[in-house]
C-alpha positions in Angstrom: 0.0 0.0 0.0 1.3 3.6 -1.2 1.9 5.7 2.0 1.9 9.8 1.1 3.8 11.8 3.1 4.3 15.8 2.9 3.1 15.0 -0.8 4.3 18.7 -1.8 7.6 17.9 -1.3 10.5 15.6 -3.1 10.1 12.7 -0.5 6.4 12.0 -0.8 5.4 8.9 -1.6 7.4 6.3 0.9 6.5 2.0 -0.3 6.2 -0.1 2.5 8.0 -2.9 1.2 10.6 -4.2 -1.5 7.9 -5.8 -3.1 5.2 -3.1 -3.9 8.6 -0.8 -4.7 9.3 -3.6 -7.2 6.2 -3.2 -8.5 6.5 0.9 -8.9 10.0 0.6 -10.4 8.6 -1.7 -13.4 5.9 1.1 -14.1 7.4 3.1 -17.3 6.2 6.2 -19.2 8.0 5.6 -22.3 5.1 5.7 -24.3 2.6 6.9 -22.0 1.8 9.2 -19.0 -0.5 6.8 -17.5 -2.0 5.1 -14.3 -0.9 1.6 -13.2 -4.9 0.8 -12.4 -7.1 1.3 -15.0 -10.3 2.9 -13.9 -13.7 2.2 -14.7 -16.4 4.4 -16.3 -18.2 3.6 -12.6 -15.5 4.3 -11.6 -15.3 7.7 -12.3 -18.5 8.3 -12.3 -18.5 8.0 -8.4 -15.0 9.5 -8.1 -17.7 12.5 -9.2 -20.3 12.0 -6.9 -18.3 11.6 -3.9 -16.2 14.6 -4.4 -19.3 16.7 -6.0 -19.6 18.4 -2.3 -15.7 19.7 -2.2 -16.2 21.3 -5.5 -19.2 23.1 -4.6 -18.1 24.3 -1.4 -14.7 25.3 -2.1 -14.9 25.6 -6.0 -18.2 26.6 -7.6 -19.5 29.9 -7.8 -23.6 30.4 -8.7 -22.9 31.6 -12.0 -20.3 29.6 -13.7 -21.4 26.5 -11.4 -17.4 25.6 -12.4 -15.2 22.9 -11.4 -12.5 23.7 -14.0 -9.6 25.7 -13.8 -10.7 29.0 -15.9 -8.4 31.7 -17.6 -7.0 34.3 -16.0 -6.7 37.2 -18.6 -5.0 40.5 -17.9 -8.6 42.2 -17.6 -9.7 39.4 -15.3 -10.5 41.0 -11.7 -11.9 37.7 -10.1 -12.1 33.5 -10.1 -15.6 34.1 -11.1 -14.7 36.0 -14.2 -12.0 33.4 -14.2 -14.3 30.4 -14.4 -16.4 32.3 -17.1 -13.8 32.6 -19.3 -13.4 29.3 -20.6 -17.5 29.6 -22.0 -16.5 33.1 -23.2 -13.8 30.9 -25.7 -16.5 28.5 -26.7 -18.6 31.3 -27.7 -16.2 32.7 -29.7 -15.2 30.0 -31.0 -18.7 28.7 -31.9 -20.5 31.4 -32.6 -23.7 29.5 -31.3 -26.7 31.2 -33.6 -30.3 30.3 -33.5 -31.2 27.0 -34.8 -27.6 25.6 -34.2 -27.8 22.7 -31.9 -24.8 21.9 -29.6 -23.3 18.7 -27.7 -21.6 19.8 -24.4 -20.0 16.6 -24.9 -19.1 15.4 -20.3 -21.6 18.6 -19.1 -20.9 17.8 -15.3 -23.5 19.9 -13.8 -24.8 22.0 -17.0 -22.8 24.7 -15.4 -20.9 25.8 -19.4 -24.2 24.8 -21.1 -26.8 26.8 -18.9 -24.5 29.8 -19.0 -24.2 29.4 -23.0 -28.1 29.1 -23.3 -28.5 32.2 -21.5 -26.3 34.4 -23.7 -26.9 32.7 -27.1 -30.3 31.6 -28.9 -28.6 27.6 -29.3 -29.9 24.8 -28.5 -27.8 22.4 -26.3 -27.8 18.7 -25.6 -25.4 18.1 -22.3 -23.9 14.4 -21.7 -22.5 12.8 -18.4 -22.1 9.8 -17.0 -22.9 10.6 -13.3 -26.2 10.3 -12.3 -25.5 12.7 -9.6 -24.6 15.4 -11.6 -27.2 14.8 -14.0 -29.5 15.6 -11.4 -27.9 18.7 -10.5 -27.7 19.9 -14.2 -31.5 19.4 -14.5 -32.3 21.0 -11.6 -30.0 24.1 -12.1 -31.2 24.9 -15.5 -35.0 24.7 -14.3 -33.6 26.8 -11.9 -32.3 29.4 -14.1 -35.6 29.0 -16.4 -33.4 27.6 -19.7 -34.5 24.2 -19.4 -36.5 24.5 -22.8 -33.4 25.5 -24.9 -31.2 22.5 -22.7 -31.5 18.8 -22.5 -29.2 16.7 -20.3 -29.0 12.7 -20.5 -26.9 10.2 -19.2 -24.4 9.0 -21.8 -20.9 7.5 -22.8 -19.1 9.7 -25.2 -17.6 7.1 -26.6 -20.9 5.5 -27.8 -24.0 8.6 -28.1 -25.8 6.4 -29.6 -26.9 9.8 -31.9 -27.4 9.9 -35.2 -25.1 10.5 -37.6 -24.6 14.7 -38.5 -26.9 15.6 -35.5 -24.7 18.2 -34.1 -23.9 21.8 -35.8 -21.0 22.2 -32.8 -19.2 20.3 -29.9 -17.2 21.6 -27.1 -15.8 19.9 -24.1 -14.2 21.5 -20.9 -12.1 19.0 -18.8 -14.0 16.2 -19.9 -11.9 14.8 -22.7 -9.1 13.8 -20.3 -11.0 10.4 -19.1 -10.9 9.4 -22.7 -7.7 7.8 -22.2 -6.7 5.2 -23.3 -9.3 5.2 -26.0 -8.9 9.2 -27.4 -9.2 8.2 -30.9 -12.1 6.3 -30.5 -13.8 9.1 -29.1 -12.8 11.8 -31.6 -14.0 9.4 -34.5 -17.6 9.5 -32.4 -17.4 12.9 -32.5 -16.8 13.3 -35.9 -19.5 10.8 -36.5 -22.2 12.9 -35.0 -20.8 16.8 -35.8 -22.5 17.9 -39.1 -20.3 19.0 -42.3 -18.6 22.1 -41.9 -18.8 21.6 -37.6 -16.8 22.7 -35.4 -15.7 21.3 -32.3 -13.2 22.9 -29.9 -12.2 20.7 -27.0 -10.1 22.5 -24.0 -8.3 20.4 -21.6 -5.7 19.7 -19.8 -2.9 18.0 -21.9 0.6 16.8 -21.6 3.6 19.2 -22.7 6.0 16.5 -22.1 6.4 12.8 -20.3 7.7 12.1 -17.1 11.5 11.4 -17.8 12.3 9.8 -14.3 11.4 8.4 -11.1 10.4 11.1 -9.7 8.4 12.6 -12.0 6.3 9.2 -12.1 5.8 9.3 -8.4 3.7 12.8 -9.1 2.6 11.6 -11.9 0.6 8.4 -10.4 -0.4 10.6 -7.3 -2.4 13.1 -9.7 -4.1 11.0 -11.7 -5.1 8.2 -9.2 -6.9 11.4 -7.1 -8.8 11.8 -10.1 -9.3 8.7 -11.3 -7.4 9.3 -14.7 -6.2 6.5 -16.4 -3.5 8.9 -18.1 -2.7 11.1 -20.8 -1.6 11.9 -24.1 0.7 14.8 -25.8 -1.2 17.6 -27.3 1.2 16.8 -30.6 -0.6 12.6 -30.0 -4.3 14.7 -30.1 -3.6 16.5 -32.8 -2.5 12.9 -34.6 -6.3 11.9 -32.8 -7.8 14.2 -34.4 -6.4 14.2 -38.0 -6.9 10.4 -38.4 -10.3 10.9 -37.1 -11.1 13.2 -40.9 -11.3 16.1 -38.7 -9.5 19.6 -40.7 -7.9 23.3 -39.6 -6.6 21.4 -36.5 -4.9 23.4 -34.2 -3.9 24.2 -30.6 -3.5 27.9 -28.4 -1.2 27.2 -25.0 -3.0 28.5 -21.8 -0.9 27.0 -19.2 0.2 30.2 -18.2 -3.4 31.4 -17.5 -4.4 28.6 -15.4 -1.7 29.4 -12.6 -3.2 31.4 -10.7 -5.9 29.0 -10.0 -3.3 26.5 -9.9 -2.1 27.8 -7.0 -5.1 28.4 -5.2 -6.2 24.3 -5.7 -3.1 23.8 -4.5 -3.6 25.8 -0.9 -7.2 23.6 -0.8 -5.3 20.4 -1.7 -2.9 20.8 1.5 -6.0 22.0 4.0 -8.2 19.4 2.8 -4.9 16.7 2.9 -4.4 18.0 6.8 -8.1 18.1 7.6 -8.8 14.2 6.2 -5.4 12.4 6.8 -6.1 11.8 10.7 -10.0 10.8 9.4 -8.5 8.7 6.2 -6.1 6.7 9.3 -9.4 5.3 11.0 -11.2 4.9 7.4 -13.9 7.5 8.6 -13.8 9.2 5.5 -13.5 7.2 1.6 -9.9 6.7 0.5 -11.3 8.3 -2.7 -11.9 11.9 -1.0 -8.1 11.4 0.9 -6.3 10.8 -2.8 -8.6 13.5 -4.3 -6.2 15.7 -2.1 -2.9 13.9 -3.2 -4.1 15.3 -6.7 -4.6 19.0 -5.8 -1.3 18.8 -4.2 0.3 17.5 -7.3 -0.8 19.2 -10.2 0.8 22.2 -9.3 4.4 20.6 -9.6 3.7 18.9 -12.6 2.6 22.3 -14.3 5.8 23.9 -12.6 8.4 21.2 -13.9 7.0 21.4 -17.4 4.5 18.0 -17.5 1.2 19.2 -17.5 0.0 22.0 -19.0 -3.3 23.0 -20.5 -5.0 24.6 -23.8 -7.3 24.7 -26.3 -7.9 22.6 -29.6 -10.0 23.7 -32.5 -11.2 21.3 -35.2 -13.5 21.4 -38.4 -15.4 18.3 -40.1 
């Protein structure tokens, strides 16, 4: 069993024994940046709806209804505008117009969707596989009176189950990384259902480089088991994706250094919330889930600072 100690630091994941540090030495990342366990679609969907409270409490505002990281622009006076920003890019990207109908393709809680709906004239169709948040998303947009111009379902992106050329546009926002190991398959679903001449703009977190040693791995598995990743590819690998799926114009806009701020600021939660559930996570009074949750938010600022992760925006046409 993994042990995490001061997680922030060099030193922070000690191995019990010879055997399970056998086991960690044999893990490699020459090809990928990816998890040792492979996690379920269940999986993650109640990775979701056990964490669903943190994110709310310490995350969401009322408007955005965000759990992503959001841009910070020089104009940008607050995380709320911060959170908005990332919709504000879909927009322009888009150009949603009356009569255009729209795949938020892993909505979470409707939170990018609702907002859309209420300063477009689009139609939007949201996807998820939690039934938590599906819940939320339907409740939320009744609450904010846009439930005729939104309809949420559960559903696997890899497999809508939509017909073919149903959608005018598709965005995602932090949803795409769970499509790991299976990326391609997804962006050929994508492209099945996007109309000719769609666009789809997909913004993510994405690898800048691999881990390139031991200890890079040892941050690497402690961020993605907290969020139940199963890895990651390259943004030059999604690029490839998205090419070999027909799609054209591909391209890709670097926004690591707009995320940092909020980078930062999941970090300070990571280490409270690490401190406040550690003693509970010794006598198993809270879910090891919500304990590694915090072994992520730690993490992911060191992996942005050493030049791992980083995060952006793709654009594609059909």
């Amino acid at each position: 069993m993994v042990q995490f100690i001061k997680p922030w630091k060099k030193e922070c994941i000690l191995y019990k024994n010879k055997e399970i540090f056998k086991l960690y030495l044999n893990f490699k990342c020459d090809m990928y940046f990816k998890n040792k366990k492979v996690f379920s679609k269940k999986e993650i969907a109640n990775y979701y709806d056990r964490c669903q409270k943190y994110c709310n409490l310490l995350w969401a505002d009322k408007e955005s209804r965000s759990y992503h990281y959001g841009y910070w622009y020089k104009d940008t006076k607050s995380k709320k505008e911060a959170n908005l920003n990332p919709y504000r890019e879909v927009m322009k990207y888009l150009k949603p117009k009356k009569g255009d109908i729209i795949l938020d393709a892993g909505c979470g809680t409707g939170g990018a969707s609702i907002w859309l709906s209420k300063n477009t004239k689009a139609d939007f169709i949201g996807i998820t596989l939690s039934d938590k948040q599906l819940r939320l998303a339907k409740k939320y947009s009744d609450k904010e009176q846009v439930s005729n111009k939104i309809n949420f379902y559960k559903k696997d992106y890899f497999n809508t189950k939509f017909s073919k050329d149903k959608f005018d546009k598709i965005f995602a926002i932090e949803s795409f990384c769970y499509g790991f190991p299976n990326t391609e398959n997804l962006f050929r679903e994508m492209y099945r259902i996007l109309k000719k001449d769609g666009k789809l703009i997909i913004i993510d977190g994405v690898l800048l480089r691999k881990p390139s040693n031991k200890y890079e791995e040892e941050l690497a598995q402690g961020f993605l088991i907290g969020w139940r990743l199963n890895g990651g590819y390259t943004r030059d690998e999604l690029v490839i994706f998205l090419k070999k799926a027909g799609f054209k114009d591909v391209g890709f806009v670097d926004k690591t250094n707009n995320i940092r701020k909020n980078i930062n600021k999941v970090h300070l939660m990571g280490k409270f919330l690490y401190f406040l559930l550690k003693p509970l996570s010794i006598f198993n009074l809270v879910p090891e889930i919500e304990f590694e949750n915090t072994i992520t938010m730690i993490n992911q600022k060191k992996l942005v600072e050493i030049g791992i992760l980083g995060h952006g925006i793709f654009y594609a046409k059909k």
